[in-house]
N, C-alpha and C positions, 0 to 999 in steps of 0.2 A: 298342787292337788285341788280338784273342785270337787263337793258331791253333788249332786244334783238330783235333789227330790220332784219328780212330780204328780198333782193330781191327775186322776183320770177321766172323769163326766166334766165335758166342756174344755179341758186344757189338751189332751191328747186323742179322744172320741165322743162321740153324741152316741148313744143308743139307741134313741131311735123311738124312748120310751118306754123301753122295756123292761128298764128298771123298776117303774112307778107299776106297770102293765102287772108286773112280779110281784110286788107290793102288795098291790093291791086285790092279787087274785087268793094269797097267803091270809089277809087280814079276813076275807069273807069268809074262804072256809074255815078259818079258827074260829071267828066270832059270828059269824052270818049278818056283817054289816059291809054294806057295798060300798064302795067307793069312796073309802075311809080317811084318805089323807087328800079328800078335797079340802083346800085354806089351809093344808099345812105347807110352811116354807120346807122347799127338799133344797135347791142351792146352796154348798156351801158347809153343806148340815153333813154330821155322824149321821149313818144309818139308825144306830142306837138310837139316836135322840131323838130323830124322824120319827121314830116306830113309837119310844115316849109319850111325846106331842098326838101321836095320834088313840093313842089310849087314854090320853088325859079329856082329850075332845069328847071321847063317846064313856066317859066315866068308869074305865077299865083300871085296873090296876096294874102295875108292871112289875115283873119277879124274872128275877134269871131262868125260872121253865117255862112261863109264858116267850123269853125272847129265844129260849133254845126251837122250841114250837114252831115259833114262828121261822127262824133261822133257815131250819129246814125243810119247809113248806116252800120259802120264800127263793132258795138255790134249785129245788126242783121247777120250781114257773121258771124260772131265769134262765135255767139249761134248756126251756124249751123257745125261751121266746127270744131268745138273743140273736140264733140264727135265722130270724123274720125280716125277709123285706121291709123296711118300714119309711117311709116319710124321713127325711130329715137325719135317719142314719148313716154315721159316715166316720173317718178318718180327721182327724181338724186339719186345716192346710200347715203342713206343712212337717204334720206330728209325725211320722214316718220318717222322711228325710233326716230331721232331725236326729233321731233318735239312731240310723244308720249311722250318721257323722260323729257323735260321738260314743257310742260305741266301740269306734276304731283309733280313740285316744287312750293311752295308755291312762295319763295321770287325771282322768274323766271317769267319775263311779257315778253310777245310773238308779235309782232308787225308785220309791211311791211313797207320796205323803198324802195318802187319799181318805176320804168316808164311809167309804165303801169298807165294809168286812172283806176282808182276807179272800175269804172263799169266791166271793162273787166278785172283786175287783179284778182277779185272774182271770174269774171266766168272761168277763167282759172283756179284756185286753187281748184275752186267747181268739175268742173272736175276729178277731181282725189282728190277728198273729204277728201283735207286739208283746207278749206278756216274755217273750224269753227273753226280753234286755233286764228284765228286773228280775234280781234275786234276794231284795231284803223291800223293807218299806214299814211302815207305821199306819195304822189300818182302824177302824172302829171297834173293834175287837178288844187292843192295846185300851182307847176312853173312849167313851161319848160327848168330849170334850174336844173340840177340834183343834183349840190354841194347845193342848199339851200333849200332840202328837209327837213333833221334830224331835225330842231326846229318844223315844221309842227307836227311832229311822237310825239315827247316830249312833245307838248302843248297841243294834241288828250291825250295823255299817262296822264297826270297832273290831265288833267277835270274829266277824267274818274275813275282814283284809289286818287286821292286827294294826292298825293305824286311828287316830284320832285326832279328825282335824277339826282345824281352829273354826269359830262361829263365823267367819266371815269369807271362810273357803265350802260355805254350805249356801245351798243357793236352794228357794222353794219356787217351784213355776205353778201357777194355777190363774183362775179367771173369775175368782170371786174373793170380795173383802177377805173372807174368812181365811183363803192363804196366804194375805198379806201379812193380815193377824197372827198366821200360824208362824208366821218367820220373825216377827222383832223383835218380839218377849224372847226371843234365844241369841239375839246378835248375828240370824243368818239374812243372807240379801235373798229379796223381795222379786221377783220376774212376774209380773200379771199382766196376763192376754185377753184383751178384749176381745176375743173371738166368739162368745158365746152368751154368758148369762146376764153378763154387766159390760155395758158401754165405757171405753178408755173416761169419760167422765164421772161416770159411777166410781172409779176404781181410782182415780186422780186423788182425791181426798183423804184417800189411804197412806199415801206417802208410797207409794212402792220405789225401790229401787231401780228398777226399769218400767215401762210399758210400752209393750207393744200392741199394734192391731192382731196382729194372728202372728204364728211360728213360720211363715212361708218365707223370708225373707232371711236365708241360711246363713249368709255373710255375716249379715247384721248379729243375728242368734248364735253364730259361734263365736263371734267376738266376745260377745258378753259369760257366754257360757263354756266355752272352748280354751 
């Protein structure tokens, strides 16, 4: 048995920016400050703690109705701007394929360990009509803590298939330190794709368990994860 978690911005899709585009159209009409999470780090990051970081910048305070607020401000921009031509939006090489191929293995579970809240993680992946391979995942919702996602993932995964597998049959795919990080502290193997936000040397230092350049290289990628 493998489960296989994966992030979404940069491991399986680019946006295209219309996350931040979201973001940042939610934060002005809440607070009428433009362009609010310039210098805040988004890779990598909980949405939660994005949203944090940028209320701590402009001297805001942060409460569960201010993030509910924003929440839904922030999923109505997203539904309109996800379907945008944009620059730079796309499928990552190879994330499709993938995702078809093990799909069609029996003892291969298909999950999300992403930053993204629930609601807009979907609607991104809906987008570009992968979100049906996942039906559980660990989400910003669960922390704003991104290393204490994976037992979230596990314990969705448990209820669901009535099964509990071992730390080292959990596998986290993503393209930035932070899902390196999200997989060791639990005992599950490391898959980081330099495909997007951080160069295979950026992410070398991490220790990850594989690394690759991108997912296009199927053989190779269901060896490891198949």
């Amino acid at each position: 048995m493998k489960l296989v978690l994966f992030d979404i911005d940069g491991t399986l899709i680019l946006s295209g920016g219309a996350g931040l585009r979201a973001m940042t159209q939610a934060f002005d009409q809440l607070f009428d400050i433009a362009d609010a999470f310039l210098g805040v780090q988004l890779a990598g990051r909980t949405d939660t703690s994005i949203l944090q970081d940028a209320l701590r910048v402009h001297g805001l305070p942060y409460s569960h109705e201010v993030l509910g607020d924003f929440q839904k401000l922030y999923f109505e921009y997203l539904r309109k701007e996800m379907p945008q031509p944009h620059p730079g939006k796309r499928i990552m090489p190879g994330a499709a394929e993938l995702l078809k191929a093990l799909a069609q293995r029996q003892e291969v579970y298909l999950g999300l360990l992403t930053g993204n809240w629930r609601t807009s993680g979907y609607m991104k992946l809906a987008d570009f009509n992968l979100d049906h391979y996942f039906h559980f995942g660990a989400f910003s919702d669960d922390s704003e803590i991104r290393k204490d996602l994976l037992p979230y993932a596990v314990e969705r995964f448990t209820r669901l298939h009535n099964l509990v597998p071992r730390p080292e049959e959990v596998y986290v795919v993503g393209d930035t330190p932070s899902d390196i990080l999200c997989a060791h502290p639990h005992g599950a193997k490391a898959v980081a794709v330099a495909a997007a936000h951080h160069s295979a040397a950026d992410l070398a230092p991490y220790n990850p368990d594989f690394l690759l350049p991108d997912l296009s290289d199927l053989p190779k990628v269901l060896e490891i994860l198949g």
